[in-house]
Short mmCIF file of the C-alpha atoms (twelve columns), coordinates in Angstrom:
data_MODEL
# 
_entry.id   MODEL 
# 
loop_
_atom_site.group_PDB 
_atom_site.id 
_atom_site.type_symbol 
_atom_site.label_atom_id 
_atom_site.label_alt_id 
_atom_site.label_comp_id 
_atom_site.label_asym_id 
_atom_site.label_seq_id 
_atom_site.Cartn_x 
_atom_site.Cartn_y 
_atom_site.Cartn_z 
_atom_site.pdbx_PDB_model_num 
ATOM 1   C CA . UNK A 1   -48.568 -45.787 51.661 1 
ATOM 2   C CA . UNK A 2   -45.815 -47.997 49.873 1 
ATOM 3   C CA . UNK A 3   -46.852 -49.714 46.481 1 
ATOM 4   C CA . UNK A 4   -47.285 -53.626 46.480 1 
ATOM 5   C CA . UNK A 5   -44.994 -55.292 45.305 1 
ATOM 6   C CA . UNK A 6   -45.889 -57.397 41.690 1 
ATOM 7   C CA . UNK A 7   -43.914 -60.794 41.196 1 
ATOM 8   C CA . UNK A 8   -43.877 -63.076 38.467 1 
ATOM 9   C CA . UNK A 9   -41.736 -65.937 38.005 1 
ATOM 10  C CA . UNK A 10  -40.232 -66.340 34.138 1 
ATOM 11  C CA . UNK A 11  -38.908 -69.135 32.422 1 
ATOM 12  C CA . UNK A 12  -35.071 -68.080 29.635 1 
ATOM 13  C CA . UNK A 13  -36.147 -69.566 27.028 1 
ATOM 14  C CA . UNK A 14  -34.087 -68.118 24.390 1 
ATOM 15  C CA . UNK A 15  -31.570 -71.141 23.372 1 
ATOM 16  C CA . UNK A 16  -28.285 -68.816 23.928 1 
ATOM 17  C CA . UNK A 17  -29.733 -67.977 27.565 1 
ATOM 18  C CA . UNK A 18  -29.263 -64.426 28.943 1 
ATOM 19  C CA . UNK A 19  -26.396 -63.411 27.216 1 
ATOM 20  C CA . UNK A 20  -25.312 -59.722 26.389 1 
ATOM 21  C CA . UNK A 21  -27.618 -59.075 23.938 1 
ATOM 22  C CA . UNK A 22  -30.498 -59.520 25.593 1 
ATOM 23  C CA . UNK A 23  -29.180 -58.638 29.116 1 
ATOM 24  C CA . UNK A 24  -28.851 -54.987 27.374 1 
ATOM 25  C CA . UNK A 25  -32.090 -55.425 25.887 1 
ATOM 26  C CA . UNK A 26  -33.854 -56.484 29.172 1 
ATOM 27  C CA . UNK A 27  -31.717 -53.709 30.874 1 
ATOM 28  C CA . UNK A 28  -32.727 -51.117 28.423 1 
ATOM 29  C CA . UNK A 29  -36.038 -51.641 29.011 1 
ATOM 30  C CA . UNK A 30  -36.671 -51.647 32.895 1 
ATOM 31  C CA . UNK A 31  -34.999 -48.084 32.657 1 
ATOM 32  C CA . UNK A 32  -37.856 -46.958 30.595 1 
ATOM 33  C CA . UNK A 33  -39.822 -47.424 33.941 1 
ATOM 34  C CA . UNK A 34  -39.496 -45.453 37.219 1 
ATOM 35  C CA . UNK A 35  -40.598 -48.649 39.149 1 
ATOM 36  C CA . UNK A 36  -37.487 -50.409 41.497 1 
ATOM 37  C CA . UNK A 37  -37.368 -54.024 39.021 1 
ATOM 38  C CA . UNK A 38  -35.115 -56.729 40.285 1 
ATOM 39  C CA . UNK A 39  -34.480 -60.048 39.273 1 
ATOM 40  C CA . UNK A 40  -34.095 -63.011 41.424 1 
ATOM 41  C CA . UNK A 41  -32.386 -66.481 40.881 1 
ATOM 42  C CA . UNK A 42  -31.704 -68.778 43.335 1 
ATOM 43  C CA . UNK A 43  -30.832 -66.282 46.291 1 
ATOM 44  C CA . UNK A 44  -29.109 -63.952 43.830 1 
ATOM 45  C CA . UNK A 45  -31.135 -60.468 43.406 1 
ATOM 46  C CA . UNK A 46  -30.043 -58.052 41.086 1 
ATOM 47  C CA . UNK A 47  -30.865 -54.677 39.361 1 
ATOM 48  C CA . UNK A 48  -32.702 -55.048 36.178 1 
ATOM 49  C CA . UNK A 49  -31.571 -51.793 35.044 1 
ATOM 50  C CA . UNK A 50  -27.939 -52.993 35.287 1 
ATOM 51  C CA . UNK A 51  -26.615 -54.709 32.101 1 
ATOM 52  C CA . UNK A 52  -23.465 -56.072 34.296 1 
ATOM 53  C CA . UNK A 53  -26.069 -57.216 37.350 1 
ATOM 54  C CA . UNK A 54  -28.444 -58.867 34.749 1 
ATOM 55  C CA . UNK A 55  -24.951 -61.095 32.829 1 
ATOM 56  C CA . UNK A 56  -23.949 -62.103 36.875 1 
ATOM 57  C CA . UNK A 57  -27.214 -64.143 36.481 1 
ATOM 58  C CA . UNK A 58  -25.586 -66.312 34.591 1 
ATOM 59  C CA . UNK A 59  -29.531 -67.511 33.325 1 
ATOM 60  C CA . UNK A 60  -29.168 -70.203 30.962 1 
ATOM 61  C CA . UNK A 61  -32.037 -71.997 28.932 1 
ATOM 62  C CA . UNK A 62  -34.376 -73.343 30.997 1 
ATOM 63  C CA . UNK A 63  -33.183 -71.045 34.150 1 
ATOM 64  C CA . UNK A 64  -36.267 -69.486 36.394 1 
ATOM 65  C CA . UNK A 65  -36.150 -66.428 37.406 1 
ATOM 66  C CA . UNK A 66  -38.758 -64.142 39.357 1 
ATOM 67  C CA . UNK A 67  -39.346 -60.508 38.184 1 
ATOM 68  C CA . UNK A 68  -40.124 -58.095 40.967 1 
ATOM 69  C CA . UNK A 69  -41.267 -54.911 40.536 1 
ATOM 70  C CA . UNK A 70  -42.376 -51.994 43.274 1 
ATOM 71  C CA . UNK A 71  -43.523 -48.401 42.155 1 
ATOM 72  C CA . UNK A 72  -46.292 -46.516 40.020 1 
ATOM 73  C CA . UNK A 73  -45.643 -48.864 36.855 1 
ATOM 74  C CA . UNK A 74  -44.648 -51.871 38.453 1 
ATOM 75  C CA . UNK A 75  -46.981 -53.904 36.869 1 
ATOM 76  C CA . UNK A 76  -46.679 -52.520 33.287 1 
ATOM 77  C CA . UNK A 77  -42.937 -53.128 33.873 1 
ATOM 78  C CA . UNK A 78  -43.315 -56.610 34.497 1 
ATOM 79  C CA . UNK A 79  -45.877 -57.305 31.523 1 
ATOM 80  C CA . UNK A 80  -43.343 -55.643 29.146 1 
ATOM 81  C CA . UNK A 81  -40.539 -56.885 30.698 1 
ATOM 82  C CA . UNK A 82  -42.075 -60.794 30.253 1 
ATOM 83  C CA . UNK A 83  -43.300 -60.110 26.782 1 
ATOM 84  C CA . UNK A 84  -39.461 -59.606 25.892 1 
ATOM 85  C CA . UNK A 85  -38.820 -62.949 27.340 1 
ATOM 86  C CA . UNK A 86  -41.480 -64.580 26.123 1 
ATOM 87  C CA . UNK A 87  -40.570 -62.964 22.767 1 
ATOM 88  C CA . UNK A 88  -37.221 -64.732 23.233 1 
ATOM 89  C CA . UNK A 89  -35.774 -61.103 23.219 1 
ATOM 90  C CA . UNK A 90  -37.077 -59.777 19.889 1 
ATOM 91  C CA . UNK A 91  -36.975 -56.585 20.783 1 
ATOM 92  C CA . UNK A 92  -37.915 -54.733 17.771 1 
ATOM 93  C CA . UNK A 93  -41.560 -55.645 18.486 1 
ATOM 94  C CA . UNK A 94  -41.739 -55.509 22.620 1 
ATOM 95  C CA . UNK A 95  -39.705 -52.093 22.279 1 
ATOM 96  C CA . UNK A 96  -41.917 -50.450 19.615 1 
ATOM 97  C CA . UNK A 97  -44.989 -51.870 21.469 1 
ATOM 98  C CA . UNK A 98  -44.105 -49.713 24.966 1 
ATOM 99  C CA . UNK A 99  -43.116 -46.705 22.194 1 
ATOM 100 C CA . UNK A 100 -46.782 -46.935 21.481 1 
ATOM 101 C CA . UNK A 101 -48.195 -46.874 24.592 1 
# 
């Protein structure tokens, strides 16, 4: 049987948007997952495990985007991968919270 898929729709609001930095960061941390995680704006899907995929986003301030996630982790990958957003992308503290799980 395939796994569900979990959604959740996110609000950037980091005031520089999704710019390298945290594209890499965001990217960085959906590979730490075996879960399929794409993001979704507009009608544009990409691979969150793609650094170049996440900057075609192009997801200013403000911008919504919906997290998808399929697989055995899917929805620890999306908590995590909202707690970095939510965190405006301080990763030192999402990053060393999945360390310690």
């Amino acid at each position: 049987m395939e796994s569900p898929v979990v959604e959740r729709s996110v609000v950037i609001t980091n005031p520089q948007g999704l710019h390298a930095r945290p594209a890499d960061l965001f990217a960085r941390l959906a590979l730490k997952f075996d879960s399929k995680i794409e993001v979704i704006r507009d009608n544009h899907r990409v691979d969150a495990k793609s650094i170049l995929h996440m900057l075609t986003l192009g997801a200013a301030q403000g911008t919504e985007l919906t997290l998808q996630a399929q697989g055995p982790d899917a929805e620890e990958a999306i908590d995590a991968i909202t707690r970095l957003i939510v965190s405006d992308f301080a990763a030192d503290e999402t990053l060393s919270q999945e360390s310690a799980s």
